[in-house]
N, CA and C of each residue as an Amber inpcrd file, in Angstrom:
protein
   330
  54.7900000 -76.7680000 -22.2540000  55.5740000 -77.9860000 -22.4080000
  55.0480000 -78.8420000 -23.5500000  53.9060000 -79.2160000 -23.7540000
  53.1080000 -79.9490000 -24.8650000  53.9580000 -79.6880000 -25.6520000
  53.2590000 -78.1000000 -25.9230000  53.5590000 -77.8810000 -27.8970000
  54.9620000 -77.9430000 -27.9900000  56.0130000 -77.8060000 -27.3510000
  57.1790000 -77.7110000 -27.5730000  57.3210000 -79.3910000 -27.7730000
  56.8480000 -80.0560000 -26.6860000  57.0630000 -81.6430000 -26.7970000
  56.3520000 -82.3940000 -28.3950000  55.2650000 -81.4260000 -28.7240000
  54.5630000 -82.2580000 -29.7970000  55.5650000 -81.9430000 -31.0060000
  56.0320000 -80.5830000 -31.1020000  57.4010000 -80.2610000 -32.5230000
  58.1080000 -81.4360000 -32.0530000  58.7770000 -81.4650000 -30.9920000
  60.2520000 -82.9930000 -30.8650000  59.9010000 -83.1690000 -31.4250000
  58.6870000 -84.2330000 -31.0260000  58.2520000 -85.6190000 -31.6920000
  58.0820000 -85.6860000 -32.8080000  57.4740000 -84.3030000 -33.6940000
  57.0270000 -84.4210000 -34.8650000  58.2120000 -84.3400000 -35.6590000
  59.2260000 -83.9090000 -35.2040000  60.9430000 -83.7970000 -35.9830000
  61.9680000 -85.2960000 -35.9700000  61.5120000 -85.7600000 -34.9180000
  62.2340000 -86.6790000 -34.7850000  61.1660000 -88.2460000 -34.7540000
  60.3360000 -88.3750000 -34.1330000  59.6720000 -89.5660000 -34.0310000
  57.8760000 -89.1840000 -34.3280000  57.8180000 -88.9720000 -35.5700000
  56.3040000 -88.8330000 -35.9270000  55.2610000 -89.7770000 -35.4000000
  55.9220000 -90.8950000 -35.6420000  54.9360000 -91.9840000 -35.5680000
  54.2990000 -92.2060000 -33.5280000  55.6330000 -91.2550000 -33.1660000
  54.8460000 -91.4590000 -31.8010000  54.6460000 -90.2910000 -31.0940000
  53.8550000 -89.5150000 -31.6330000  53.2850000 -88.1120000 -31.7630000
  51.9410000 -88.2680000 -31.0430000  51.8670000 -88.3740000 -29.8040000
  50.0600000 -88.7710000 -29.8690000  49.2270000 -87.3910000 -29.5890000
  48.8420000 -86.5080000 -30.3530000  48.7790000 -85.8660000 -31.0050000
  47.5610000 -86.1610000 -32.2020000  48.1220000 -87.5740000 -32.3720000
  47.6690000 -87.7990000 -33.3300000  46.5790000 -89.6140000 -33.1280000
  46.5220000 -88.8430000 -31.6460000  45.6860000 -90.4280000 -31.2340000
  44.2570000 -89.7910000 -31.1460000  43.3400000 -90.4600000 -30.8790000
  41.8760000 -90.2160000 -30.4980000  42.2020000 -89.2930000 -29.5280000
  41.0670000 -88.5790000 -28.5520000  40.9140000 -88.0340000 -27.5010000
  40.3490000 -89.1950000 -26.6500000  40.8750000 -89.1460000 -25.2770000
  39.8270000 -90.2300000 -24.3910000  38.3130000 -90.0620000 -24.3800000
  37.4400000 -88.5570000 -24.6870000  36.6440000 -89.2030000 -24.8480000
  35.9890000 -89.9270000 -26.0590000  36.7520000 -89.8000000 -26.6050000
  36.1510000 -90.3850000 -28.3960000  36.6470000 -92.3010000 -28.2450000
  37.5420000 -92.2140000 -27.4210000  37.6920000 -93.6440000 -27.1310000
  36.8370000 -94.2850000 -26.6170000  36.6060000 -93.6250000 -25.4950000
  35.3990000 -94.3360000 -24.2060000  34.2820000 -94.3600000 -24.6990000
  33.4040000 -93.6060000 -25.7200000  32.2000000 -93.3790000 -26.2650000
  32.7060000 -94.6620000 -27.8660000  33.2840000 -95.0430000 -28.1700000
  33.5970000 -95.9510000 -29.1140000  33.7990000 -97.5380000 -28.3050000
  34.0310000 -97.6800000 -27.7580000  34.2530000 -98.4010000 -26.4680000
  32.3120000 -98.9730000 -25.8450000  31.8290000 -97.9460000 -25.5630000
  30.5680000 -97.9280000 -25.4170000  29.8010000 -98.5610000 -26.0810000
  29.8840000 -98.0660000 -27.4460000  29.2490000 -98.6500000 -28.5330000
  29.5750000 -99.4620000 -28.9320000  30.1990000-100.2160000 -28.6960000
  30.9300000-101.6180000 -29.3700000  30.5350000-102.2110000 -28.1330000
  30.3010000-102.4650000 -26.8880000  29.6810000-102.8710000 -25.9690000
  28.1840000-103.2090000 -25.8570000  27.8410000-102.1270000 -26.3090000
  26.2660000-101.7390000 -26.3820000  25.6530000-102.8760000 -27.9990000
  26.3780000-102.4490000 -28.9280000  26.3830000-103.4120000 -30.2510000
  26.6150000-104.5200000 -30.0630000  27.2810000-104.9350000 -29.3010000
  27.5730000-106.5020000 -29.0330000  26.1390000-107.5810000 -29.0120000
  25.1330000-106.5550000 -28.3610000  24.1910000-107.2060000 -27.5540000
  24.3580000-108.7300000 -26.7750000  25.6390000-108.5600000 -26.0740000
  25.6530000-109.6440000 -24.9140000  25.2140000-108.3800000 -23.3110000
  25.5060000-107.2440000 -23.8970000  25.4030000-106.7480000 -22.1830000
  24.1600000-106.0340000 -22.2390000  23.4070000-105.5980000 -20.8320000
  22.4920000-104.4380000 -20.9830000  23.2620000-103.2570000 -19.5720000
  22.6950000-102.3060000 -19.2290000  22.2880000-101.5480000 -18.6230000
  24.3470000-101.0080000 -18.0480000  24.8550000-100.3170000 -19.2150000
  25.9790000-100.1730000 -19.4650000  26.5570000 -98.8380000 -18.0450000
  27.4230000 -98.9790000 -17.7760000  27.9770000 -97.5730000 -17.3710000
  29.4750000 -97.5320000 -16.8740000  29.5920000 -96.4720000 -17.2160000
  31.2140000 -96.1660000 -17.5940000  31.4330000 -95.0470000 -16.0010000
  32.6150000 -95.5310000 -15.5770000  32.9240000 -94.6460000 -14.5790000
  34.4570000 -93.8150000 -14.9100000  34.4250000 -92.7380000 -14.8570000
  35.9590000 -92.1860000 -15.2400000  36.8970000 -91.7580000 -14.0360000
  37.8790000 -92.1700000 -14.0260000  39.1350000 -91.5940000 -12.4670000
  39.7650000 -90.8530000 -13.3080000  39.9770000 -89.7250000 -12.7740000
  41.2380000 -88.8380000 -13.1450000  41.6920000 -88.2120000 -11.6800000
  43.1020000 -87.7090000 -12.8660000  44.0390000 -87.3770000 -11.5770000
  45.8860000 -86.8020000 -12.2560000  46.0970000 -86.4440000 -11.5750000
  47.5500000 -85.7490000 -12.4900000  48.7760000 -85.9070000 -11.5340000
  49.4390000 -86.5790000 -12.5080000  50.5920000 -87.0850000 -11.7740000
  52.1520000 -86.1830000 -12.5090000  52.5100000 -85.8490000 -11.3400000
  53.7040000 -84.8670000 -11.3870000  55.1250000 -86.1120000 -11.6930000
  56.1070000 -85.7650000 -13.0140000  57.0910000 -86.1380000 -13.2770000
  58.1580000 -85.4860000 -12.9940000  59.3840000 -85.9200000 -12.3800000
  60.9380000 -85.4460000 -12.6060000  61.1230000 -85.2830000 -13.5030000
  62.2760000 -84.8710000 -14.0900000  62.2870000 -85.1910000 -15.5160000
  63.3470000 -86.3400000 -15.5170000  64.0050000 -86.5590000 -14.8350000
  64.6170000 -88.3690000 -14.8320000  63.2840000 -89.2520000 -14.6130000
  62.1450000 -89.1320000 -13.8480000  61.3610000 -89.8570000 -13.6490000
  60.4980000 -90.2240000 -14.8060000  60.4680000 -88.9800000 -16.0930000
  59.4510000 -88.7330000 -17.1770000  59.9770000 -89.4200000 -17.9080000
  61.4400000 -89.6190000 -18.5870000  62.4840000 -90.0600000 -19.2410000
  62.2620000 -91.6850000 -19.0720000  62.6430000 -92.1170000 -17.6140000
  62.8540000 -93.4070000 -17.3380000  61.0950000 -94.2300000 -17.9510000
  60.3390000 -93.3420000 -17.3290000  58.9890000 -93.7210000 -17.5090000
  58.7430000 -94.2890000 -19.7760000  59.1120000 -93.2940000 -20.2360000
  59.1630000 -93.3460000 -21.8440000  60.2290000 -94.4870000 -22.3730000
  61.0360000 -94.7430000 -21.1480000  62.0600000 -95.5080000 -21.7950000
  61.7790000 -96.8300000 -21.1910000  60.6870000 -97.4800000 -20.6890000
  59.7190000 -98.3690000 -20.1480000  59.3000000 -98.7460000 -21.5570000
  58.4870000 -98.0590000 -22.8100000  57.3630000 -98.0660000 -23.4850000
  58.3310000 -98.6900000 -24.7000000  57.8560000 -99.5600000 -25.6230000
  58.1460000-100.3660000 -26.2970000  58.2670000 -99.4440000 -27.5730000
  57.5260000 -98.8090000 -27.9000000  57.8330000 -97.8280000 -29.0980000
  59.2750000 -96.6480000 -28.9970000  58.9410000 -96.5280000 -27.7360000
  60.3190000 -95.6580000 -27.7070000  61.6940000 -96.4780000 -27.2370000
  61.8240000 -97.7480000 -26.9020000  62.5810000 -98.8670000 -27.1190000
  63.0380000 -99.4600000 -28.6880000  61.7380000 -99.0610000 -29.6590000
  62.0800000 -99.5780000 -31.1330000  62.6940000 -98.4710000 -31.6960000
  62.6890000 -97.3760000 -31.4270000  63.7100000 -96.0960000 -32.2850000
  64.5480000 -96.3870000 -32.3800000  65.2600000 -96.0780000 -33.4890000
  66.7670000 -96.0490000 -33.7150000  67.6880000 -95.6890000 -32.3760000
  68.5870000 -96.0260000 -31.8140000  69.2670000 -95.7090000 -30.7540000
  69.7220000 -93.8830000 -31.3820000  70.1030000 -93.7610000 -31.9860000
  70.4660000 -92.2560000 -32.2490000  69.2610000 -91.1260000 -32.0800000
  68.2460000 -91.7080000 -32.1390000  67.0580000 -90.7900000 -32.5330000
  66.7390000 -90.9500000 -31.1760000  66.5770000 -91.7480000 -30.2380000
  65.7990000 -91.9260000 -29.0120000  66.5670000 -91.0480000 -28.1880000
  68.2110000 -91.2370000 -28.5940000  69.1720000 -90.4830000 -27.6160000
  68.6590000 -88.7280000 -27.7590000  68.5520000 -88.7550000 -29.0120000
  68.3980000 -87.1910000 -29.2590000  66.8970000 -86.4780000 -28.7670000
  65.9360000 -88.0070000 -28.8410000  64.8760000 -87.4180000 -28.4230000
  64.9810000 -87.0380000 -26.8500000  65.3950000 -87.8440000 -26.5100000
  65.5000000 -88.0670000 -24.7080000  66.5310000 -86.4280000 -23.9740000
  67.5380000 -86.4830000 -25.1800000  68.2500000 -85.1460000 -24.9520000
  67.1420000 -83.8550000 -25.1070000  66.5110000 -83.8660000 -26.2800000
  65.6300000 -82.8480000 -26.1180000  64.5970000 -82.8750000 -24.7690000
  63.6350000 -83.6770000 -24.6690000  62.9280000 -83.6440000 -23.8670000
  63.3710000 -83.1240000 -22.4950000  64.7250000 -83.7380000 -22.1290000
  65.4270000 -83.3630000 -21.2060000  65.5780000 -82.1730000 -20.9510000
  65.9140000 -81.4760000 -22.3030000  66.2300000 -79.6760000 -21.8690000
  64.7250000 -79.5280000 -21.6090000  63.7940000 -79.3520000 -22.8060000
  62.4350000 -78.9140000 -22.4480000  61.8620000 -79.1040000 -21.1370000
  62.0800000 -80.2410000 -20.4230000  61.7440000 -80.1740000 -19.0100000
  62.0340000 -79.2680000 -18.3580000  63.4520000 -79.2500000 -18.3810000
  63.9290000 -78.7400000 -17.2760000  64.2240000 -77.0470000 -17.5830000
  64.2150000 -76.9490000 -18.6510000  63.3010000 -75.2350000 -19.0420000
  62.1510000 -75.0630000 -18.6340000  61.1240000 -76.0660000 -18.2810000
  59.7840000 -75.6770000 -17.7760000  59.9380000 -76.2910000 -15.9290000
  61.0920000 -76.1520000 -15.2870000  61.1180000 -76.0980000 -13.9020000
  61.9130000 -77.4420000 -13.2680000  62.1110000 -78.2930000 -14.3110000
  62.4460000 -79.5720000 -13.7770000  61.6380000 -80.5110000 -14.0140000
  60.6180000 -80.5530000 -14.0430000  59.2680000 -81.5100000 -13.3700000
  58.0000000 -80.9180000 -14.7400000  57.1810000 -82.0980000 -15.0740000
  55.7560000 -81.9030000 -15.7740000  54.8890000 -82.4270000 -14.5560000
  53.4250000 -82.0440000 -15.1570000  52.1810000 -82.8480000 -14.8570000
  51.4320000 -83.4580000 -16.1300000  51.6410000 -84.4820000 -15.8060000
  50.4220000 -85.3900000 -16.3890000  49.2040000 -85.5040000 -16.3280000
  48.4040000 -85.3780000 -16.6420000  46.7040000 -85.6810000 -16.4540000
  46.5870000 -87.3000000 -16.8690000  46.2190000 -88.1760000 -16.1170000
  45.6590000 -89.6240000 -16.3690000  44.1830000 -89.6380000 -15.8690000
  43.6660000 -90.5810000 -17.1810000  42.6420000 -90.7570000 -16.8920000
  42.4370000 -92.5100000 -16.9630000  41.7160000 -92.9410000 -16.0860000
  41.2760000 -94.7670000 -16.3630000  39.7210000 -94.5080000 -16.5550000
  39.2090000 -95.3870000 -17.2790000  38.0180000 -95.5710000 -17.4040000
  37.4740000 -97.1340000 -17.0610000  36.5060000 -97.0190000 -16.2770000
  36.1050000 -98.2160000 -15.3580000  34.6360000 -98.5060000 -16.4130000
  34.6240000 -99.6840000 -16.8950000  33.1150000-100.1830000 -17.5270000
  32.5980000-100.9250000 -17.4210000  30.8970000-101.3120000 -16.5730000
  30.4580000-102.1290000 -15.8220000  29.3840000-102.1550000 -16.7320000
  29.3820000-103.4580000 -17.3660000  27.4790000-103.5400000 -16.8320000
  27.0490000-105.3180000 -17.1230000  26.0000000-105.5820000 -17.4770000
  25.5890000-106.5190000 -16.7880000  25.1480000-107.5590000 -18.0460000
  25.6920000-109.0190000 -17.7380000  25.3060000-109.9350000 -19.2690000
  23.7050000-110.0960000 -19.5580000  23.2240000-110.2370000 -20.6880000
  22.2870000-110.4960000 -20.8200000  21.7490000-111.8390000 -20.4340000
């Protein structure tokens, strides 16, 4: 499902290709260090939740059509994206999984 989802995007809406974002952990370890550099905190630690959440594909759709970037597309391009995605779903069963991750970061002021 990805790679088929990452061509859409890259045909029709590049700019929201994430693909082309950091990886979470290159975030959370940047995140860290800008914490740690601050020197207001000491004795840092990062807790990670994951977990994978299963989409409809009306549910995946409605969910993207929530997000403000895919609200700023051209109405023609969003339609077409939303049409694609649509088949691609439902060529891969109806339904995706998602992997989410939150990252929890505690630590303590100096």
């Amino acid at each position: 499902f990805h790679c088929v989802k990452h061509q859409n995007y890259q045909n029709l809406a590049p700019a929201l290709d994430d693909a082309k974002k950091p990886r979470p952990a290159e975030v959370i370890e940047e995140r860290r260090r800008f914490i740690k550099t601050s020197g207001l905190f000491k004795d840092i630690v990062v807790r990670e939740y994951k977990w994978i959440d299963t989409y409809s594909q009306k549910g995946y759709l409605s969910l993207l059509n929530t997000h403000s970037k895919h609200q700023q597309l051209r109405a023609e391009v969003r339609k077409k994206l939303f049409a694609d995605l649509k088949t691609i779903i439902d060529a891969h069963g109806g339904q995706i999984e998602k992997e989410q991750l939150v990252a929890l970061f505690l630590a303590r002021k100096k």
